[in-house]
C-alpha positions as CSV (number, residue, x, y, z in Angstrom):
1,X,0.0,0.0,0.0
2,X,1.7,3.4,-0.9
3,X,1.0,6.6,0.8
4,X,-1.3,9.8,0.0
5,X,-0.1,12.1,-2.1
6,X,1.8,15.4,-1.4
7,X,0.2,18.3,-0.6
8,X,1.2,21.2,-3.1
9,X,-0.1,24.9,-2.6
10,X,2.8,26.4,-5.0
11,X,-0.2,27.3,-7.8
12,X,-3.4,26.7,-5.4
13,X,-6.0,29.5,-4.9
14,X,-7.2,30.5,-1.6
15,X,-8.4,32.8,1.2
16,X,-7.1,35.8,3.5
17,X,-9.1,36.5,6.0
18,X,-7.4,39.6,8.0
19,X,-9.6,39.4,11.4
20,X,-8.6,43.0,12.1
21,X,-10.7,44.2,9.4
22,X,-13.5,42.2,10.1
23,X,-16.7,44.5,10.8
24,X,-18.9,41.3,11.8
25,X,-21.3,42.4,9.0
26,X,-22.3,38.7,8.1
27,X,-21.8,39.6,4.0
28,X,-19.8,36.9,4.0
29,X,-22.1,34.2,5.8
30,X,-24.9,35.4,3.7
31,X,-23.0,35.0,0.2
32,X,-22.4,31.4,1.0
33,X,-25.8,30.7,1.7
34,X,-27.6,32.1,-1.1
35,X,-24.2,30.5,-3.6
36,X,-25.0,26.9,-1.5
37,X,-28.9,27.5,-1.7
38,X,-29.4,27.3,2.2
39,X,-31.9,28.0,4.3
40,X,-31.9,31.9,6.5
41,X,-30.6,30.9,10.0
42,X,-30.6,33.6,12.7
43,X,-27.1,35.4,12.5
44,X,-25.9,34.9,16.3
45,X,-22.0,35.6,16.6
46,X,-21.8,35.1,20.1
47,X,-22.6,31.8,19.4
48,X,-23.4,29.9,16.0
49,X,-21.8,26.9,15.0
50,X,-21.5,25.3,11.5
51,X,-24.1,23.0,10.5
52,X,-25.4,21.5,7.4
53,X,-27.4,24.8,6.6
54,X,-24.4,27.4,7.7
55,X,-21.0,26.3,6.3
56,X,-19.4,29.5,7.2
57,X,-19.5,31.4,10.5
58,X,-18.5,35.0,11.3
59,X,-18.2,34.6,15.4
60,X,-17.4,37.5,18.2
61,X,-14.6,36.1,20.5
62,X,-12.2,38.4,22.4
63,X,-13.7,40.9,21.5
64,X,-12.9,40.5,17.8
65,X,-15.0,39.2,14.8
66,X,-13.2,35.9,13.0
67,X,-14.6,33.8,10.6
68,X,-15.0,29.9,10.7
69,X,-15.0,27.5,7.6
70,X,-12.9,24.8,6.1
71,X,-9.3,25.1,5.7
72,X,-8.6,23.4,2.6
73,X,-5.8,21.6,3.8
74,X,-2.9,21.0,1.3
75,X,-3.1,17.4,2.4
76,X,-7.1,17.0,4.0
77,X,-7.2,14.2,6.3
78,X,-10.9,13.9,5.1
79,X,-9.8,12.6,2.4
80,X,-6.9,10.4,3.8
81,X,-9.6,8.5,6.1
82,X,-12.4,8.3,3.7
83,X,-13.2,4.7,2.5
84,X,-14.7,5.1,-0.8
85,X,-12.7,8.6,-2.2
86,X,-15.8,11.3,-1.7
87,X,-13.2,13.9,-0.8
88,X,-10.9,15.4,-3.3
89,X,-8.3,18.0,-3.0
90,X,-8.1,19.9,-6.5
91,X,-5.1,21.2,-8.0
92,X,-6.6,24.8,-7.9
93,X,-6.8,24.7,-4.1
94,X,-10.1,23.5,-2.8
95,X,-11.2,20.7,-0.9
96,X,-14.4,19.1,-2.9
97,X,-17.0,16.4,-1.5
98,X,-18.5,14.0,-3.9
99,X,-22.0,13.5,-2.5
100,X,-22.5,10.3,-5.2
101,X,-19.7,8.3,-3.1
102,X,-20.2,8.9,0.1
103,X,-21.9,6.1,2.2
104,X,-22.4,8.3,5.5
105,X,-19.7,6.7,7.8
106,X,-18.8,9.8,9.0
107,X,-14.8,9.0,9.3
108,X,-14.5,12.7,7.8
109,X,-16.0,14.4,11.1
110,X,-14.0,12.7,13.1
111,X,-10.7,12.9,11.4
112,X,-11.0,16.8,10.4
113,X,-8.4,18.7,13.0
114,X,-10.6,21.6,12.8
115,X,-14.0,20.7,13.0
116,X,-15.4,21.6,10.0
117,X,-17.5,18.5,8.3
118,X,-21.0,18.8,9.6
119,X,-24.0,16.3,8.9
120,X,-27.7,16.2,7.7
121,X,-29.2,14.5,10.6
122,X,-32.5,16.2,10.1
123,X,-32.8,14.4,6.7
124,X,-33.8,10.5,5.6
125,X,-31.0,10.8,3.4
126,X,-28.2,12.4,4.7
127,X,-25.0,14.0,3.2
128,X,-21.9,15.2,4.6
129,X,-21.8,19.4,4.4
130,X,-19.0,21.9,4.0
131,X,-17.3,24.7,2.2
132,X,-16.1,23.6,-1.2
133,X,-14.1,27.0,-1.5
134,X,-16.7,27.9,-3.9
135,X,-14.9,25.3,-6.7
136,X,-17.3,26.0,-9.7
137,X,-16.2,29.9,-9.5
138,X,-12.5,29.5,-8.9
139,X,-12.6,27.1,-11.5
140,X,-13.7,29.9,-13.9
141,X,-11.0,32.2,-12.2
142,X,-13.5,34.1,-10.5
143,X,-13.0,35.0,-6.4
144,X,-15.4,33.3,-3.9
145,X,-18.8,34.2,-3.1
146,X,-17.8,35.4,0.6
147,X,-14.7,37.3,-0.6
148,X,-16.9,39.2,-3.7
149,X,-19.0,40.8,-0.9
150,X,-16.7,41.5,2.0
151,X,-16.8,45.2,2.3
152,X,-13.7,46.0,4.1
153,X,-11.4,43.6,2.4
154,X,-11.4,41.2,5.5
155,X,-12.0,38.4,3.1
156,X,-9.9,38.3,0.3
157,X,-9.4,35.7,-2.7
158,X,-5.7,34.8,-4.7
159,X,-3.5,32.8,-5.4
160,X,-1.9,31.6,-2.1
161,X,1.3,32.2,-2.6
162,X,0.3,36.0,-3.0
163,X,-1.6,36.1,0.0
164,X,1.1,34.5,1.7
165,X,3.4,37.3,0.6
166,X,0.5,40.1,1.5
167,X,0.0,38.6,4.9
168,X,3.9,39.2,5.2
169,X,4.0,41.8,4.2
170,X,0.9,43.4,6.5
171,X,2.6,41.9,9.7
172,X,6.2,43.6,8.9
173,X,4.6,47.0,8.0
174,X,2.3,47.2,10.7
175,X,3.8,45.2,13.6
176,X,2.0,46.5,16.4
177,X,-1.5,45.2,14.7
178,X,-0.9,42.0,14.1
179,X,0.2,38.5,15.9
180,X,3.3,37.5,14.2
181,X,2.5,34.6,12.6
182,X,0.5,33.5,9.3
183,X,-2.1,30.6,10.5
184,X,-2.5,28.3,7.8
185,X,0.8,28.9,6.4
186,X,2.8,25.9,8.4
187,X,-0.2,24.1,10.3
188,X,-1.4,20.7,9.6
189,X,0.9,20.9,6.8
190,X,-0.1,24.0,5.4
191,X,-3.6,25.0,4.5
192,X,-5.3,27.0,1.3
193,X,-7.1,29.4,4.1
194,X,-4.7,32.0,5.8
195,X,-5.5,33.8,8.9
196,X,-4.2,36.9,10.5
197,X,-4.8,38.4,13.9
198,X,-4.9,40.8,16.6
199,X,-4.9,38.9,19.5
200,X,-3.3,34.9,20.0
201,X,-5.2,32.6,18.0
202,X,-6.2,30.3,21.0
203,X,-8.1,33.4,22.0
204,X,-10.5,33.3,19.1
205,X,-11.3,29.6,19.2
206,X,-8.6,28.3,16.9
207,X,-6.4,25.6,17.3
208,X,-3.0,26.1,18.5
209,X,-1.3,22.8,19.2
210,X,-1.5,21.7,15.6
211,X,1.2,19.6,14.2
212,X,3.4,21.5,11.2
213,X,3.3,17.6,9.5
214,X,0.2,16.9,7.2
215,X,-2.4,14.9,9.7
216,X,-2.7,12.3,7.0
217,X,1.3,11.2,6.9
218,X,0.5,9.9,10.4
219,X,-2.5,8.5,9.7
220,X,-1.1,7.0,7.1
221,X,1.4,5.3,8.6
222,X,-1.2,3.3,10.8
223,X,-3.5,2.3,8.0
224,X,-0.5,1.2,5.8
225,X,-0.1,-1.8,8.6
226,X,-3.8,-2.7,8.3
227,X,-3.4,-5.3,5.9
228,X,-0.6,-7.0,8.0
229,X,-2.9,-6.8,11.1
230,X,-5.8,-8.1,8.9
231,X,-3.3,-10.9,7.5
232,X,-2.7,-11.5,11.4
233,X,-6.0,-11.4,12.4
234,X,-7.3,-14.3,9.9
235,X,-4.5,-16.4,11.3
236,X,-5.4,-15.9,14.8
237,X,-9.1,-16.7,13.3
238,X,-8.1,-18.9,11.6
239,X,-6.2,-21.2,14.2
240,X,-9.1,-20.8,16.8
241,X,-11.7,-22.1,14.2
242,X,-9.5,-25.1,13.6
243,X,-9.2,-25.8,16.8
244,X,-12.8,-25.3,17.8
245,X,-13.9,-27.3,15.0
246,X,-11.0,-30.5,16.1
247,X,-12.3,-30.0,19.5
248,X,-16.2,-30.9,18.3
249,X,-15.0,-33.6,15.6
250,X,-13.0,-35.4,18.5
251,X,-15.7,-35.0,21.0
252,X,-18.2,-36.1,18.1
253,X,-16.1,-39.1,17.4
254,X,-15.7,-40.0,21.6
255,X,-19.8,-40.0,21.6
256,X,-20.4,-42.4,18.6
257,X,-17.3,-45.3,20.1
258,X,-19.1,-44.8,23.9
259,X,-22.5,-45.5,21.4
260,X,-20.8,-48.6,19.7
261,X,-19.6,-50.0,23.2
262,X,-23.3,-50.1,24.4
């Protein structure tokens, strides 16, 4: 079994989202929903969660407004640990869910460092739900639907490796403003959403103890043995069944000679 392959951002598109510019207008929350065709949910800052019918958040933490959606991981460990391939990371930088594969085991929730894969529970039929990054537009070369309406420039869409060198550059010309450090650049591998911020990161509800290695090289290296412990496994089975089964034939044959001595 071979491993995943590499992440790489070098020509991905993605997001900046510069939390010191945030006004907490919701333009962004609202964009996704009308681009996604989901249903008006009261817009509570303080404290909304994804779900199924929000797949971005704009939440008030320290004082300061911050956004919530997937990451787009350069390497997605939703995809590393899904059984039947219904996540995808595309060349041009998103993270895509194909609905037709997925067979509802939910491995994605559970894997996802940042918490982002929410489910239908309300429905019969269920799918998994998340940002795709707006695929269909940035396929077309056009900026997401969140960053087309942001009105202060919070939100804004590129080619990562540009953002990366804005973000940078923001941090160096305005030290005072901003945490030194680019989240997204190095976490997890590296993601296709960058962050900047005010105030610590921990402070506005993100992850801090992140790993700089791509989630699914170490997950990886655990499934790669599961064929050897499946291999072991049937032995072990294996061995006990022919053994249970000797132990009834012998018994089996002990009853019919006491039978034959009567």
């Amino acid at each position: 079994m071979s491993g995943p392959a590499g992440g790489d951002l070098g020509h991905a598109f993605g997001l900046l989202f510069d939390g010191t510019r945030c006004i907490g207008c919701g333009a962004c929350r609202e964009a996704c929903k009308e681009r996604n065709g989901l249903p008006p949910t009261p817009f509570e800052p303080e404290t909304e969660d994804l779900s199924s019918r929000t797949l971005t958040v704009v939440n008030l933490r320290a004082g300061r407004y911050v956004r919530r959606l997937c990451m787009h991981c350069a390497e997605p460990t939703c995809a590393s640990v899904c059984p039947v391939g219904a996540f995808e990371k595309t060349a041009s930088g998103p993270v895509v869910y194909r609905a037709e594969r997925c067979i509802g085991c939910r491995y994605c929730m559970q894997a996802c460092p940042f918490e982002v894969p929410r489910y239908e529970w309300e429905k019969p039929l269920p799918l998994v739900k998340k940002c795709d990054l707006c695929a269909d537009r940035v396929g077309l070369g056009l900026p997401t639907a969140c960053a087309a309406v942001c009105p202060t420039g919070a939100t804004t869409f590129g080619r990562r490796a540009d953002l990366l060198d804005e973000a940078r550059a923001r941090i160096k010309k305005e030290p005072g403003r901003y945490v030194d450090h680019v989240y997204g650049e190095k976490e997890v591998g590296g993601t296709s959403v960058l962050l900047l911020a005010g105030v610590a990161f921990d402070r506005l509800g993100y992850r801090t103890d992140l790993p700089t290695t791509p989630l699914p090289a170490l997950s990886w290296r655990v499934m790669s043995q599961v064929p050897k412990f499946v291999v072991a496994a049937g032995v072990v089975l294996g061995g006990i069944h022919w053994i249970t089964r000797r132990r009834e034939d012998v018994a089996a044959a002990e009853g019919r000679e006491t039978e034959g001595d009567r």
